[in-house]
N, C-alpha and C positions, 0 to 999 in steps of 0.2 A: 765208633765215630768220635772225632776231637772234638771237645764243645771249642766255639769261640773263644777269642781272648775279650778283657771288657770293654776294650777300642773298637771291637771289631765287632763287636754284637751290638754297641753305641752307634756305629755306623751302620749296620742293618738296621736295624728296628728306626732307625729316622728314614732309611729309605722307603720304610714302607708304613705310612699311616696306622696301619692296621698292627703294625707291632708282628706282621708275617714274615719268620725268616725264608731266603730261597729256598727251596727244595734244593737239596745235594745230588739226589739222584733222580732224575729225570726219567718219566713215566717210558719205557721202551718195549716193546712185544715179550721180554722175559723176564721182568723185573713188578708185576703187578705188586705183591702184594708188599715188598717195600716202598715203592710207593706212595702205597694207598696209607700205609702205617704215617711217612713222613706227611703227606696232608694232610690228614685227619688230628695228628698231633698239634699240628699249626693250628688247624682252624679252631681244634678245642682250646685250644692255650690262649688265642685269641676272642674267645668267645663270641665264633663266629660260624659258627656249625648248621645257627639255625640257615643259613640262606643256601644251604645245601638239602638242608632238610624239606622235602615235598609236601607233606604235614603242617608245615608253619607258612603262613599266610603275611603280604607288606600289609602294613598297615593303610589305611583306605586313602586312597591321594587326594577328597577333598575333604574337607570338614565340611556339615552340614549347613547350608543358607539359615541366617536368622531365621526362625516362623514370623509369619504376618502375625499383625495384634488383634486381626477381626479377620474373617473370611471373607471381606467385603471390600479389603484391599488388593490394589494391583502389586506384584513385586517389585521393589524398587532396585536401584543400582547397591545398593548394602545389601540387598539379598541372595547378591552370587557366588558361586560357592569357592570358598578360600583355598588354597596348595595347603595342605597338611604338609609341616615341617620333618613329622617325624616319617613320613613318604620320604621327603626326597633326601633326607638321612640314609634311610632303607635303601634305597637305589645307590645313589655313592657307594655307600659300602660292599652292597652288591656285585657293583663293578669292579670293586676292586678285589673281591674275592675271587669272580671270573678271571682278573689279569693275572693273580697269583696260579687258578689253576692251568691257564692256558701257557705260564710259563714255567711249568712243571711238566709240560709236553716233550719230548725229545723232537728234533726233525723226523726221526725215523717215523712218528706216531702223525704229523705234523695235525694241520688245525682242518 
């Protein structure tokens, strides 16, 4: 396979956040384990493997509410619990690893 030229790999790698080139050969009924080679290469290269991986856990979506200063407080409105940033980091990225796999589908395979 031709690598890219550096126009052309400049222009992928901005199409895609993640720095994921297309897949050239799309996932078909007789073509698995090229494939699976061309994905996995992407998503290690991108260092993006764990959100395929079943093993690795997002990080928790809230960060914990302040603790009261007595047990003898009511919660207040500072007490509720915050979007952890690095959550929804983990999900963008997520998705975008989902769009990359589902566009490594052939029609034949479809969704």
């Amino acid at each position: 396979m031709a690598l890219p030229s550096s126009s052309t790999a400049t222009a992928l790698a901005s199409f895609s956040p993640l720095g994921l080139f297309p897949v050239t050969e799309k996932l078909t009924r007789n073509n698995h384990p090229m494939c699976k080679l061309q994905v996995l290469s992407g998503l290690r290269g991108a260092e993006m493997e764990k959100y395929i991986d079943l093993a690795k856990r997002p990080p928790e979506k809230y960060m914990p509410p302040k603790a009261a200063k007595s047990g003898d407080e009511k919660p207040s409105a500072d007490d509720a619990p915050i979007l952890n940033l690095e959550f929804k980091k983990w999900v963008a990225q997520d998705q975008q690893v989902l769009s990359y796999l589902l566009g490594s589908l052939s029609c034949e395979i479809g969704y």
